[in-house]
C-alpha positions in Angstrom: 40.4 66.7 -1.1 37.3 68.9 -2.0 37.0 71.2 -4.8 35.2 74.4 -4.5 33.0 75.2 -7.1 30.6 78.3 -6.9 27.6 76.9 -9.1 25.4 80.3 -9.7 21.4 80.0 -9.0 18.5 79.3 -11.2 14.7 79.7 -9.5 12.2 77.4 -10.6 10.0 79.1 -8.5 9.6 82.9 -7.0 7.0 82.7 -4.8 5.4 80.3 -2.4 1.1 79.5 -2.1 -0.7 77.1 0.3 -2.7 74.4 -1.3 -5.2 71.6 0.5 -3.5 68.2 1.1 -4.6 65.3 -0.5 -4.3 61.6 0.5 -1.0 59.2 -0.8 -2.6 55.6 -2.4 -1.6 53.6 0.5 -1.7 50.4 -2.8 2.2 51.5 -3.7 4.7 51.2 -1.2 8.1 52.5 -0.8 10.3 50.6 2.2 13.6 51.6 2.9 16.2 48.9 2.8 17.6 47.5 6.1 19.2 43.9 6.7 17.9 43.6 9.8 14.2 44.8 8.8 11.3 42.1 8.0 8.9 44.1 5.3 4.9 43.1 5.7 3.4 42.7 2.3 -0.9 42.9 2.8 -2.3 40.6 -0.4 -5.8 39.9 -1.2 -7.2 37.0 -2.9 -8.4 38.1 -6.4 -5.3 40.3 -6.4 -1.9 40.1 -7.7 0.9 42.6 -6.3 4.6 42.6 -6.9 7.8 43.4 -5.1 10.2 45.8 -7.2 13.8 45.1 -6.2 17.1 47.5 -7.5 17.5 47.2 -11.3 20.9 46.2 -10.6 20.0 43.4 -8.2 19.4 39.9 -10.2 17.1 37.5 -8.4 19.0 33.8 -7.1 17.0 32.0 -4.9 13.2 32.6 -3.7 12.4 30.3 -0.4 8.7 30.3 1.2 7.5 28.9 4.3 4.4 27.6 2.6 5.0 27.4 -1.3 1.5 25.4 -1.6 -0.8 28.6 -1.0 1.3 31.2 -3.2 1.7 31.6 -6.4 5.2 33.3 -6.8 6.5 34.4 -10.4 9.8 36.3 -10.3 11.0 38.4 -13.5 13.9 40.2 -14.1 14.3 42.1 -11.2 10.2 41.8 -9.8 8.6 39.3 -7.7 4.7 38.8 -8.7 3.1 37.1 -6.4 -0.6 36.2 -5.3 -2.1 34.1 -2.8 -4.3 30.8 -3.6 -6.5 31.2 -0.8 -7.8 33.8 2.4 -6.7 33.9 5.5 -3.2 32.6 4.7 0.1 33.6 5.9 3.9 32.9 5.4 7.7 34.0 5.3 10.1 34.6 2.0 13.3 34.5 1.7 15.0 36.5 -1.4 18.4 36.6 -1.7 20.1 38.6 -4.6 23.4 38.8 -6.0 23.6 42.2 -3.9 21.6 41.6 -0.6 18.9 39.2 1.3 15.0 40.1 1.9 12.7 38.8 4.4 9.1 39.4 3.9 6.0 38.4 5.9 3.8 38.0 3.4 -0.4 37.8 4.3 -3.1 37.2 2.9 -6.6 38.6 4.2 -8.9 36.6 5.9 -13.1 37.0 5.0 -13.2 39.0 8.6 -10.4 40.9 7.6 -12.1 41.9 3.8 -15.3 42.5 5.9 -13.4 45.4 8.2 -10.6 47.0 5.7 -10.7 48.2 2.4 -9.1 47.1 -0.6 -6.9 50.2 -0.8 -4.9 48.4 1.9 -3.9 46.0 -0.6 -0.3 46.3 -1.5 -0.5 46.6 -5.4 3.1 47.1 -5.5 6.3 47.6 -3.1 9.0 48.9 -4.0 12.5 49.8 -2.5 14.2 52.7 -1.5 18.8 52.4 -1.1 20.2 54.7 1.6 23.5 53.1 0.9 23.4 53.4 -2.7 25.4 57.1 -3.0 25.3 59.1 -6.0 28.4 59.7 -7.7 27.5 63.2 -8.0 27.0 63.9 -4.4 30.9 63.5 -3.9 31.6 65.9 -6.2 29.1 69.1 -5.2 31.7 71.4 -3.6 30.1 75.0 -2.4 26.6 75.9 -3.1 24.7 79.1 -3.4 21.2 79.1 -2.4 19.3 82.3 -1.9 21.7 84.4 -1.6 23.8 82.2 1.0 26.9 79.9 0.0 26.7 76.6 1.5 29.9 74.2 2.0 28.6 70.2 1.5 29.8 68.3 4.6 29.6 64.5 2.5 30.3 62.8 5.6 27.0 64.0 7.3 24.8 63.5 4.2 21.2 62.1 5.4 19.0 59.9 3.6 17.1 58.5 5.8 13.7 59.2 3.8 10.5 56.6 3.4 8.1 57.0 0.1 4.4 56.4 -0.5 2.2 57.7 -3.2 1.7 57.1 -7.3 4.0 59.3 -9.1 4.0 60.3 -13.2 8.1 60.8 -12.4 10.7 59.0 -11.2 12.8 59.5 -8.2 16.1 58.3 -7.8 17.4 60.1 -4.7 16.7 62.3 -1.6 19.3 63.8 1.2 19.6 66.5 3.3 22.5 68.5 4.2 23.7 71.3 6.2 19.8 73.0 6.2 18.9 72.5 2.6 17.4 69.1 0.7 18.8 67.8 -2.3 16.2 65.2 -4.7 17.6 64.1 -7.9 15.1 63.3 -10.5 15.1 60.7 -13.9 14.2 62.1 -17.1 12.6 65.3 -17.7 9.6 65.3 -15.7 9.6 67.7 -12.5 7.4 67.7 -10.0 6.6 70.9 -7.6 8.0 71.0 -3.9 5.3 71.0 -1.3 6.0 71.3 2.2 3.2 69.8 4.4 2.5 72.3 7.3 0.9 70.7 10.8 -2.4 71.1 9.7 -2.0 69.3 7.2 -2.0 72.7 4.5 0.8 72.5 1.7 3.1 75.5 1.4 5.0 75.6 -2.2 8.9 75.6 -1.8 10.9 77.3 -3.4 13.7 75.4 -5.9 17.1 75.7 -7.5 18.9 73.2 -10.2 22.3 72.0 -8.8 24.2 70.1 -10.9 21.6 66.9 -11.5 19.7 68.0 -8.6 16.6 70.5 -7.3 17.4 71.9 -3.6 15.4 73.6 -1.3 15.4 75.1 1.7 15.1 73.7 4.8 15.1 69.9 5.9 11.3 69.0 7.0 9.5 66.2 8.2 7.2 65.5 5.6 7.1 66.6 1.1 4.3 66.5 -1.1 6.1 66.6 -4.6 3.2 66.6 -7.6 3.8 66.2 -10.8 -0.1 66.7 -12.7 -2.8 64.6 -11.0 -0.2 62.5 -9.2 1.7 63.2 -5.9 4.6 61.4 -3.9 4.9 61.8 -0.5 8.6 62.1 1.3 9.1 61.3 5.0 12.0 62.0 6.8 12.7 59.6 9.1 15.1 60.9 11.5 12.8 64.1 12.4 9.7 63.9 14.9 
């Protein structure tokens, strides 16, 4: 049964500007989990990068295709890992007490170093849990945004959001509902709410504390949220 609960507004922000876009570091990467999804790590040799898996995932078994040209180091709940040689390329295996990875993992060739860039190194990759549900988000009820009251549907909750970027803040979760986007952040640092415009512009969004979470307006295809000199960018997924 769902309890009402009129929760009244606080702005964060009154007014929205247009600011010049700037470029996620393509070395972090943020996948969304799937079971039936094989994730690409890009290594260099010289480099080391590492896989972050959930803090409440413990690592059991790691299983490579070629074991000889990697050196793989898990702790806790990351996988460091860096090749022994250019040019190579393999298959891992992680399984979890909580779910199973596959990774292609590759190595660049000397052609390869000689036509990208190091930026498309993958420093680190991390992951992102649709099916991971906040305890709060069962528990919302009504919500007043800008002057308009808002009934949660939970059973049509979307989170079907991808994440790259470097970010001074941590964010646990992102889903939209019924016209309005919910992002629920750890510890007190709060980015600002951009909303990236065809062109490419940013316009500022406007933001109001629910509960443990900021909401704005709208559900769009693609969020700058800055926090300082660093920026995360949020795709959603399911729009075009």
């Amino acid at each position: 049964m769902i309890i009402r609960e009129l929760f009244f507004v606080v702005f964060f922000a009154l007014f929205c500007t247009r600011a010049h876009a700037l470029e996620h570091d393509p070395r972090i990467r943020t996948l969304v989990y799937s079971e039936s999804t094989i994730f690409r790590v890009d290594t260099s040799y010289g480099y080391q990068s590492f896989i972050k898996f959930s803090d409440k995932e413990k690592i059991k078994t790691i299983a490579l295709g070629n074991s000889v040209g990697w050196s793989v180091n898990p702790v806790g709940e990351k996988i460091f890992l860096r090749p022994l040689e250019k040019g190579l390329s393999t298959n891992m295996v992680v399984v979890t007490d909580k779910r199973t990875y596959v990774f292609d993992l590759l190595s660049a060739s000397e052609d390869d170093e000689k036509k990208r860039k190091v930026s498309e190194t993958n420093y680190m990759v991390r992951f992102h849990y649709p099916d991971e549900v906040s305890s709060d988000a069962s528990s919302m009820g009504e919500l007043s945004v800008g002057g308009k009251l808002y009934e949660l549907d939970y059973s049509s909750l979307r989170r079907n959001y991808s994440f790259s970027g470097k970010a001074d803040f941590e964010l646990k979760e992102v889903m939209n509902n019924l016209g309005l986007t919910f992002f629920k952040f750890e510890g007190s640092n709060i980015p600002r709410i951009f909303i990236v415009n065809a062109d490419r512009s940013e316009t500022r969004a406007r933001m109001w504390r629910f509960k443990d979470y900021m909401v704005i307006e709208g559900v769009h295809k693609k969020l700058h949220l800055r926090y300082k000199d660093s920026m995360l960018e949020v795709v959603n997924n399911d729009l075009e």
